[in-house]
N, C-alpha and C positions, 0 to 999 in steps of 0.2 A: 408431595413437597410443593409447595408453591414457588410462584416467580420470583418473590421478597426472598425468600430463604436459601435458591437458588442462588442466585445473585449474590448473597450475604458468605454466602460460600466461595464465592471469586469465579463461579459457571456467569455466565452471558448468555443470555436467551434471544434466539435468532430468530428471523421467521425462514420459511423454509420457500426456496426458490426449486421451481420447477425446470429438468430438463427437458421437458416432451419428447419422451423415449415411448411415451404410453406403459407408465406404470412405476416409474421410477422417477423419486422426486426430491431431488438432494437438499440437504441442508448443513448452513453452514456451521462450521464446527467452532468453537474453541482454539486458541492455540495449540495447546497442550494436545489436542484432539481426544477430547473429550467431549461428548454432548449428552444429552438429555432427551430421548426423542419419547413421545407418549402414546403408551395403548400397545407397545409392543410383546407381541402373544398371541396365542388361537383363543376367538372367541364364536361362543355360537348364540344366536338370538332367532326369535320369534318373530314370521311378519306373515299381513293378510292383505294380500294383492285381487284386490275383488277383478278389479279390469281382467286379471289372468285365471279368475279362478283356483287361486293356488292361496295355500294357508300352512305354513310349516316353517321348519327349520333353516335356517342359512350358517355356515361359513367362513370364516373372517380370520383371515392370518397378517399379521402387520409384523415386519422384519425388517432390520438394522441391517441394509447392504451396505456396509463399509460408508453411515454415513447419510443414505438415501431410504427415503421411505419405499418398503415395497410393499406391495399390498394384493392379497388373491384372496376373490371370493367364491366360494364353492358353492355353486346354489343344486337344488334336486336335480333328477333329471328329467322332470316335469318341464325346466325350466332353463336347458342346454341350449337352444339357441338364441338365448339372451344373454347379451357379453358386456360387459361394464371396462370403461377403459378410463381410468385416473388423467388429467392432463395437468393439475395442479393439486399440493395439497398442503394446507397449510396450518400451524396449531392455532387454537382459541385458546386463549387463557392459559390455568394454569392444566387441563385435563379436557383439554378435547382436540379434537380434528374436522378440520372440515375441508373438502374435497372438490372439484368439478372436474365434470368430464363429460365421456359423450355413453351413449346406451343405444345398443342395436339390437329392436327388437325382432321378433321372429317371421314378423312380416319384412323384415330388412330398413324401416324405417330408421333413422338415427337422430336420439332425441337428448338435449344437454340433459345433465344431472348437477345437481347439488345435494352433496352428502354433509351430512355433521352428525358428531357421534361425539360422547362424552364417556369418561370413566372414572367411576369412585371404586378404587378397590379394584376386585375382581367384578365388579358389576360393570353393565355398559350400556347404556341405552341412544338412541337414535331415531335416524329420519332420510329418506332418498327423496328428494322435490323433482319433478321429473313435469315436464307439462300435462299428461293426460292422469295424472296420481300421485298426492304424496302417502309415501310407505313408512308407517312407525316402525322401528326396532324394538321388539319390546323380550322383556327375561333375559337380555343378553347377558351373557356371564363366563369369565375364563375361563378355559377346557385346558388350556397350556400353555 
């Protein structure tokens, strides 16, 4: 559904302010408390992290806490002491999301992130910008 049609329906499309809870990113709602939020669902996608060595499967759960985006990525456990922490996240248009935050890698350095991911369907493709590598999301697709 797009933002026109949204709208044309009496919804109000917000952008979405960040509490820095680290992980939890409210938006505003509607009167009525009603909102629109997008990509909510487990998705899983494809990425190839040459810097790590690692080439596989990721993750992706996006839930409606009462309102607030919440977001958990489950990566291998190739890949467990590498923690992603959301500090904002905001929508693109009428289907996508894009994110910043910070990223501690396994040497314990901490390096910003920019995420943005889109969704047609059950498809979902993407991107992590990170300083030392940007990682495609690729075959991502709903699991639930």
């Amino acid at each position: 559904m797009s933002k026109k049609n949204i709208e044309s329906c009496g919804w109000k499309v917000y952008r979405i302010l960040t509490d820095k809870t680290g992980g939890y990113v409210k938006m505003k709602k509607k009167e009525d408390g009603v909102s629109n939020m997008i990509g909510i669902g487990k998705w899983q996608g494809s990425v190839n992290i040459q810097i790590l060595r690692f080439s596989g499967d990721v993750f992706v759960t996006i839930e409606d806490n009462d309102g607030a985006y919440a977001v958990d990525i489950k990566l291998p456990p190739q890949l467990e002491k590498v923690k992603l922490r959301f500090d904002t996240i905001e929508e693109v248009g009428d289907n996508g999301l894009k994110g910043k935050g910070k990223l501690l890698t396994p040497a314990g350095r901490e390096l910003g992130f920019e995420a943005n991911v889109s969704f047609d369907g059950d498809e979902m493709t993407g991107a992590l910008k990170i300083a030392i590598a940007n990682i495609k999301i690729k075959n991502g697709h709903r699991i639930g």
